[in-house]
Phi, psi and omega in degrees: 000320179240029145297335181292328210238347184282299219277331154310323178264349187275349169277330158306339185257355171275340171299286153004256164288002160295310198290329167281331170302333182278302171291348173279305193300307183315331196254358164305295193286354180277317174276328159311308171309308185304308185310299203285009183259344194264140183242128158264137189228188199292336186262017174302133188271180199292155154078322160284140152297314168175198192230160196197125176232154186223177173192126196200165194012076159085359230211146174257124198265150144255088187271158162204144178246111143340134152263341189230277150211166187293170191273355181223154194267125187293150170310293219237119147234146181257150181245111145300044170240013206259347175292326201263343198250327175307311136007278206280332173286347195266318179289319197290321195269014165276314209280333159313302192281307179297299190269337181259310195292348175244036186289334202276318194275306190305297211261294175315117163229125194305314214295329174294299148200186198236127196214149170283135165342279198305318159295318159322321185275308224263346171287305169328291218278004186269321181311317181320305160321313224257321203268339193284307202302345193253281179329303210265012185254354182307298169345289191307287189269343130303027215270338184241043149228055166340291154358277158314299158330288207299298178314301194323316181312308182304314195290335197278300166298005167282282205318335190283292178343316200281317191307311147358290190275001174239054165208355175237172167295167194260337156314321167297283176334271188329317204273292181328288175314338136291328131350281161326295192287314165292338165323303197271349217258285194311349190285258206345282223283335184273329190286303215256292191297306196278324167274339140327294179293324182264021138280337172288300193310312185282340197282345180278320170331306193275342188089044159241144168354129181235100193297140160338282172316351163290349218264282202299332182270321174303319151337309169278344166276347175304290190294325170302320195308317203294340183245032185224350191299283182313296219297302174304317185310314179331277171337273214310352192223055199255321181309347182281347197248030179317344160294341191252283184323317160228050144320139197272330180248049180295311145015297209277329178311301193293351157280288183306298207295316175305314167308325179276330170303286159007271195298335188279323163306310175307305199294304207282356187273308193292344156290317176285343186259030178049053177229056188308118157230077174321337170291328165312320139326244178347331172270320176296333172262001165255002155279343168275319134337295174326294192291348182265312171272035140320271187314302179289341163288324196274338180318135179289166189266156128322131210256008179307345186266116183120023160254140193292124172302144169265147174309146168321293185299354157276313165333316209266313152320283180333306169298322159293331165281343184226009166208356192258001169287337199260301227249093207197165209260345207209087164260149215240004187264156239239084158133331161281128169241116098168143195293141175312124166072021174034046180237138188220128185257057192281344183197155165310326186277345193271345185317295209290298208287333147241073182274319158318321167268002161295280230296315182306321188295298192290313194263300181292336179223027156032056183259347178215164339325157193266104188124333217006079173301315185260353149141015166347134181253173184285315205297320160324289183319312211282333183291331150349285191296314187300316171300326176284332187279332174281326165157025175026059195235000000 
């Protein structure tokens, strides 16, 4: 029963947050747009940035932006923050239910180092503290050298991936470095951004003097979330990717793919504010090239050749000691009622039919057993492998 209610809410807090996240990223990127899009002309008033008229469902839109505040305050204003903050609370209780409450499986990986649940969690959750404290103080002292801010930034996350990958499992690592980035991204907007505008609001309320500079920093934490964006998308679904996630320099993956989002975010800011440069495309999507055939040349080959293929009835041991816990019709590991992905090696024939996601997960990336809770040997893989390169018969 309450494996039932564990695995109901862990698809409810992934709905969630799939569905908020999607609503968060649309108005980063909407309001990026919107800004660079609005033009001021001769009848523009004091104080506006410009103007914007649109069309969409039917129907005709007018924007206009303040630079400081409008001369009467509306009956009604909406607040961008319930997207940002629904995300991160929604992320934190998946990164809860999945990776702390499943840490021995999830998080741990011995061969890296060997850490107790509560050391795992409480290193996770420092990195998270540790990375919005190191961002905002970059901020802080950094606010007018963007450039600069940007290297500095960049170079703190690599240094975080690597550390990350070599202390979590690598599935745990991807999800923290997304984590991490989401961290600093809802920190701007609940530290920064949202208590800025409503130091605008009230100082307008009041009929008093509205400093600028509250505008201008929220702004600018605006614009990092917005060029941090792809990069978090990447991390979340990073698990689907094992080509990537257990690449021996995934670190170094997770700098180039991130680094390329950047730029691909750049072409499109610089294009909506009518500054085409198409090479900014094009370097960005050919550093995301680069880096995936990067990945496929330095991956290691598999070491099955020249290994004696193991017998069937050893395949049917291997499996059974190292996979029929998750993936069985009656699985017996702990957090599971039903095989992951409804794949159950449960019989020979389901054995033969997927034997092609054995050999990837377990023999070509070692991405599975998770964790390698139980204790897969290289010699296990290879001979695996060997059976499998034979015809898996």
């Amino acid at each position: 029963m309450l494996a039932d209610l564990l695995a109901w809410a862990n698809m409810a807090a992934r709905w969630l947050h799939v569905i908020a996240g999607i609503a968060w990223i649309g108005s980063s990127f909407y309001f990026m747009w919107l800004d660079a899009s609005l033009r001021a002309g001769p009848d523009t008033p004091k104080g506006v940035q410009g103007d914007l008229w649109a069309v969409h469902g039917g129907g005709f839109y007018h924007k206009r932006k303040y630079l400081s505040v409008p001369p009467d305050m509306p009956a009604e204003l909406h607040w961008f923050k319930w997207e940002a903050y629904t995300t991160w609370l929604s992320g934190i209780l998946l990164l809860t239910l999945i990776y702390y409450a499943g840490a021995s499986v999830y998080l741990i990986d011995p061969a890296k180092l060997a850490l107790t649940p509560w050391q795992a969690i409480g290193i996770g959750a420092g990195f998270l503290a540790g990375g919005w404290l190191v961002y905002d103080t970059l901020c802080r002292l950094l606010a007018h050298r963007v450039r600069l801010f940007a290297v500095v930034w960049f170079a703190v996350l690599v240094a975080a991936a690597f550390g990350l990958t070599h202390i979590f499992s690598n599935r745990g690592a991807f999800i923290h470095m997304g984590a991490l980035i989401g961290t600093a991204m809802v920190g701007n907007v609940f530290l920064v951004i949202i208590p800025n505008q409503r130091r605008i609001v009230a100082a307008m309320l009041k009929g008093e003097p509205v400093d600028p500079a509250l505008g201008k920093k929220g702004k600018l934490r605006s614009v990092h979330n917005n060029y941090m964006t792809l990069a978090v998308l990447f991390l979340m679904v990073s698990n689907h990717y094992p080509i990537v996630t257990d690449h021996p320099l995934n670190w170094l993956l997770i700098a180039g793919i991130g680094l390329s989002g950047a730029v691909i975010r750049h072409f499109f800011n610089e294009k909506n504010a009518g500054r085409k440069n198409p090479m900014i495309l094009v370097n960005g999507i050919a550093l995301f090239v680069g880096v995936m055939f990067f990945a496929l040349i330095t991956t290691p080959k598999p070491a099955e050749a020249g290994v004696t293929p193991a017998s069937f009835p050893e395949v049917q041991a291997m499996i059974g000691k190292h996979c029929t816990a998750c993936h069985s019709a009656t699985p017996t590991h702990r957090g599971f009622t039903a095989p992951p992905n409804g794949v159950a090696y449960d019989t020979p024939e389901q054995i033969r039919t997927y034997a092609p996601r054995i050999y990837q997960r377990a023999v070509a990336n070692h991405s599975m057993p998770l964790g390698n809770e139980t204790g897969m040997t290289d010699e296990e893989r290879a001979r695996l492998g060997a059976w499998i390169k034979a015809g898996a018969q």
